[in-house]
C-alpha positions as CSV (number, residue, x, y, z in Angstrom):
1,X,9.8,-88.8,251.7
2,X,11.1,-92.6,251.7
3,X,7.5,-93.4,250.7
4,X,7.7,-91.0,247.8
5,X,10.6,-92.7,246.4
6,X,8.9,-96.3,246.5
7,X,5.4,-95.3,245.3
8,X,7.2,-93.9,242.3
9,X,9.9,-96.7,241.8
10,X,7.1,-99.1,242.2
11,X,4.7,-97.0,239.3
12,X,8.2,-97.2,236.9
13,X,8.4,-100.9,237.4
14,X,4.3,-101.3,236.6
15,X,5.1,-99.0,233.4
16,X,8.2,-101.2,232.3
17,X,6.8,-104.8,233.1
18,X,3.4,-103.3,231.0
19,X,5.8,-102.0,227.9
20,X,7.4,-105.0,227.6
21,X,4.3,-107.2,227.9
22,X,2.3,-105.5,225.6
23,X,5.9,-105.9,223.1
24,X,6.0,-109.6,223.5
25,X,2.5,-109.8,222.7
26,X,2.6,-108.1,219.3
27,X,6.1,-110.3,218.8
28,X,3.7,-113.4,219.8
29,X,0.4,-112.4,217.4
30,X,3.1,-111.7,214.6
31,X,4.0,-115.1,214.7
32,X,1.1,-117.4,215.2
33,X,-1.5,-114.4,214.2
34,X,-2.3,-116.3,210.4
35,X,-2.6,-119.7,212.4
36,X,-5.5,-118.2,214.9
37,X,-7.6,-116.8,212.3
38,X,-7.2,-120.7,210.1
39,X,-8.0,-122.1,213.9
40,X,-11.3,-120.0,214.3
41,X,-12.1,-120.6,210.7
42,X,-11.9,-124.2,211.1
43,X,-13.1,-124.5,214.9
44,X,-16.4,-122.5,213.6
45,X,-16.5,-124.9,210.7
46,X,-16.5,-128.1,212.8
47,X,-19.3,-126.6,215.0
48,X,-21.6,-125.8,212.1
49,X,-21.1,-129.4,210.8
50,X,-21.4,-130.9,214.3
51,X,-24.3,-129.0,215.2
52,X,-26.0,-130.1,212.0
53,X,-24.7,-134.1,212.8
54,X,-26.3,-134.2,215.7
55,X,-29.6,-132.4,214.8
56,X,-30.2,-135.3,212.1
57,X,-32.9,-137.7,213.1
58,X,-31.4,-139.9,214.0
59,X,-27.4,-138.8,214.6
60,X,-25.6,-140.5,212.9
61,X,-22.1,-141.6,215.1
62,X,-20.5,-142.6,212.7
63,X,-20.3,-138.9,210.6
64,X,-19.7,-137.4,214.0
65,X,-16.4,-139.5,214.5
66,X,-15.4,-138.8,211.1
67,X,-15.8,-135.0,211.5
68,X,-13.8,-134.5,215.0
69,X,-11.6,-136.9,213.5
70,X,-11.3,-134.3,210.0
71,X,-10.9,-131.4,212.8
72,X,-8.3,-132.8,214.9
73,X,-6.0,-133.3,211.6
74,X,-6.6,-130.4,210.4
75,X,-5.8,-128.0,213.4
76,X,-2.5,-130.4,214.0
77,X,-2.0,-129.3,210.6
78,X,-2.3,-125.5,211.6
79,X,0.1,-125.7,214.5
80,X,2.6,-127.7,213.4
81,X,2.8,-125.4,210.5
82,X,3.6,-122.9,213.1
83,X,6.2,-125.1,215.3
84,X,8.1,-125.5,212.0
85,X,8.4,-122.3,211.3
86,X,9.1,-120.7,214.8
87,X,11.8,-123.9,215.2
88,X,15.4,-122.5,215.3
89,X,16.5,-125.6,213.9
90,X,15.3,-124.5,210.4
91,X,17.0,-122.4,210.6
92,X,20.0,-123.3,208.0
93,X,23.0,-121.5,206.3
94,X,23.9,-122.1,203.3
């Protein structure tokens, strides 16, 4: 009977951890859910153009700095639009 009793507290505590998981994750995509699909736009972007760099005869190094260099600023830009926001220091009163 004792193993009854932890078989079933054990399944509760699966059930519970799960809920609550599955609640911070919807909390989490609600937040930085815009930002992902701007990062994917912009990741998938930045391949294309790479891609295309580096099929040129010859590559050109130079255009392939200057893209990673365009990416990298613009997916800082994407998360520290999301930092800000999510920052409880922002947060002001008037």
């Amino acid at each position: 009977m004792k193993s009854l009793y932890t078989i079933v507290t054990v399944l509760a505590a699966i059930a519970l951890i799960g809920s609550i998981g599955a609640s911070f994750q919807q909390h989490a995509f609600a937040i930085i859910g815009p930002d992902i699909t701007q990062f994917k736009l912009v990741t998938g972007d930045y391949e294309k153009s790479i891609s295309e760099a580096l099929a040129a005869n010859p590559p050109n190094p130079d255009k392939i700095q200057q893209l990673a260099a365009e990416y990298c600023d613009n997916v800082k830009m994407i998360f520290a639009s999301t930092s800000s926001s999510a920052s409880p220091s922002n947060n002001t009163k008037d």
